[in-house]
N, C-alpha and C positions, 0 to 999 in steps of 0.2 A: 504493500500500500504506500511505502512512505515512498518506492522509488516512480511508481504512477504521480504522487503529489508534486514531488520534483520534476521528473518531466514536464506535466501541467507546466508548472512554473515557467521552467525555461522556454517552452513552446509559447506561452502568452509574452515571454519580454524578447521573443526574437519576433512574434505576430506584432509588439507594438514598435518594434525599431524598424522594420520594414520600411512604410511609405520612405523614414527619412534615409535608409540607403538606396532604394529605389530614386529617390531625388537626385542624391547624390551620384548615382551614377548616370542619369539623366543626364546631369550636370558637366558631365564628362564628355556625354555622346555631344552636347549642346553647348560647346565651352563661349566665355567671351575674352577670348584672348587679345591683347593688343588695347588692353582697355583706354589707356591717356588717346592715344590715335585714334581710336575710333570713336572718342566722346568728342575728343577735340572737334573733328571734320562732321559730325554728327549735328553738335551745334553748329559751326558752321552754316551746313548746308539746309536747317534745320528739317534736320532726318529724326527717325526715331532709333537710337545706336541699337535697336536688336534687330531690326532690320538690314543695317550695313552685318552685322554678325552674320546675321540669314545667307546674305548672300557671300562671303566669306566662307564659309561654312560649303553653302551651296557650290560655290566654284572653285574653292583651290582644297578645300579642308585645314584652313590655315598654316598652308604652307608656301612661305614667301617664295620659296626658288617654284612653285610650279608653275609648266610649262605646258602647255593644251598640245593636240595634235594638230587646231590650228594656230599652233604659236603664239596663241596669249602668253601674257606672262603674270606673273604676282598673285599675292590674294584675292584680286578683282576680278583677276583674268582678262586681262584688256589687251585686243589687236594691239600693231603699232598704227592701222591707218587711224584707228579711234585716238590714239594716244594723240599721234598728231595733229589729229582735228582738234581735241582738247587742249592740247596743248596751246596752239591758237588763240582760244579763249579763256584758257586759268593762269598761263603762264608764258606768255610769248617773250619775258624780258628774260627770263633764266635759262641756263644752260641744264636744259635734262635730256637727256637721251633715253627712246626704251627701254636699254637695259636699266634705269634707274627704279623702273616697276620692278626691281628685285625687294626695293627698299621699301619696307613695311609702308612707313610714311607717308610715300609716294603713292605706293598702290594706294591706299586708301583714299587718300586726298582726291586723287582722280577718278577712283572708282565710285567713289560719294557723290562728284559733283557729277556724272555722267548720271547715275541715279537721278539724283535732284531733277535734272534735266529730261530725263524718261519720263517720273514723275508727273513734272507739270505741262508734259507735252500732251500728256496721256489723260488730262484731269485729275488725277490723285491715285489714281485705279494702279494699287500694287501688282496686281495680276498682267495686265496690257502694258505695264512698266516692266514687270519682268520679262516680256515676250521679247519690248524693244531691245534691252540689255541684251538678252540672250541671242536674239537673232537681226536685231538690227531696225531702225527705223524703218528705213524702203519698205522691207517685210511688210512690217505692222500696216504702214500707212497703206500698202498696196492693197491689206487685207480687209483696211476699214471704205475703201474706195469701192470694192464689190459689197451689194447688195445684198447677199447672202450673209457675210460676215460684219458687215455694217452696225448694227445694235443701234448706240446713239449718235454715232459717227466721230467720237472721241474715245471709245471703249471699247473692246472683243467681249462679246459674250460669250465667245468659242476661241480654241487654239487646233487649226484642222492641221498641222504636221502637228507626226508622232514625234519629232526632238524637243519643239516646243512647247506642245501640251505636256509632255515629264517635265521639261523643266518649268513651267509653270506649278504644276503642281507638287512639285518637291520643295519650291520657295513659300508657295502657303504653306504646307503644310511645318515646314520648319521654322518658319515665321510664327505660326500657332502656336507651336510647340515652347518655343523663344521667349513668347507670352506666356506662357501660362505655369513654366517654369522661373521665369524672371520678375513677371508683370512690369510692374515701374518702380524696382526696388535697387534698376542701375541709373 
């Protein structure tokens, strides 16, 4: 009897420790690493920082040196044509070079305003934001110009390729996730 009591026991204080290791390794799959940089250009851009996390997350796995197969680079994962068009517009007086998207900093800085820019191209709409990031303005825009995909004519209510509807839906849902692990307690 007493060693059923003790079980009991131990079984109820590893049933109440759960949720918080379950969190915590949540927390792990769903990290906010790079945290000064990523609040810094968060305000900046006035992003929501689990959002730039999201897509971090989403595109490199927060790994500065990664490299796409099409040759993005950094944690943003940004072309050089993108780079250079931004560049244009965040920083035409400084000397960066793509390879400088190695540099946490960097990527982010660029990868947030390009966001911003998706953002309010798109009306707020996370989703048709992430379409543009991922596959590109022309895309998007070609896709709100047909009739079919039209919606309100600033928004997809659909993502008809299969690379872009995954990654649309891996950025809500990690975005969700982001939330509801985090809320507003970064």
């Amino acid at each position: 009897m007493r060693k059923r009591l003790i079980a009991l026991i131990l079984a109820v204080v590893v049933l109440a420790c759960m949720p918080a290791l379950v969190r915590q390794v949540e927390r792990q799959l769903y990290p906010c690493k790079f945290p000064d940089i990523v609040h810094t250009y968060a305000a900046e851009y006035d992003l929501d920082p689990l959002l730039i996390y999201t897509f971090i997350r989403t595109e490199s796995g927060f790994d500065p040196e990664a490299v796409s197969n099409m040759g993005a680079r950094g944690l943003m994962q940004m072309t050089e044509e993108t780079f250079d068009w931004l560049k244009t517009k965040l920083a035409p007086q400084e000397d960066l070079t793509f390879d400088d998207l190695y540099d946490p900093d960097c990527a982010v800085r660029f990868g947030a305003y390009y966001l911003r820019l998706c953002l309010d191209r798109y009306g707020g709409d996370v989703a048709t934001a992430a379409a543009a990031y991922h596959s590109g303005w022309g895309t998007v825009d070609s896709l709100l110009n047909r009739e079919d995909y039209a919606g309100d004519g600033r928004t997809l209510p659909s993502f008809p390729y299969s690379n872009m509807n995954h990654y649309v839906e891996k950025i809500l849902r990690s975005y969700e996730r982001y939330t509801e692990l985090y809320g507003s307690s970064i």
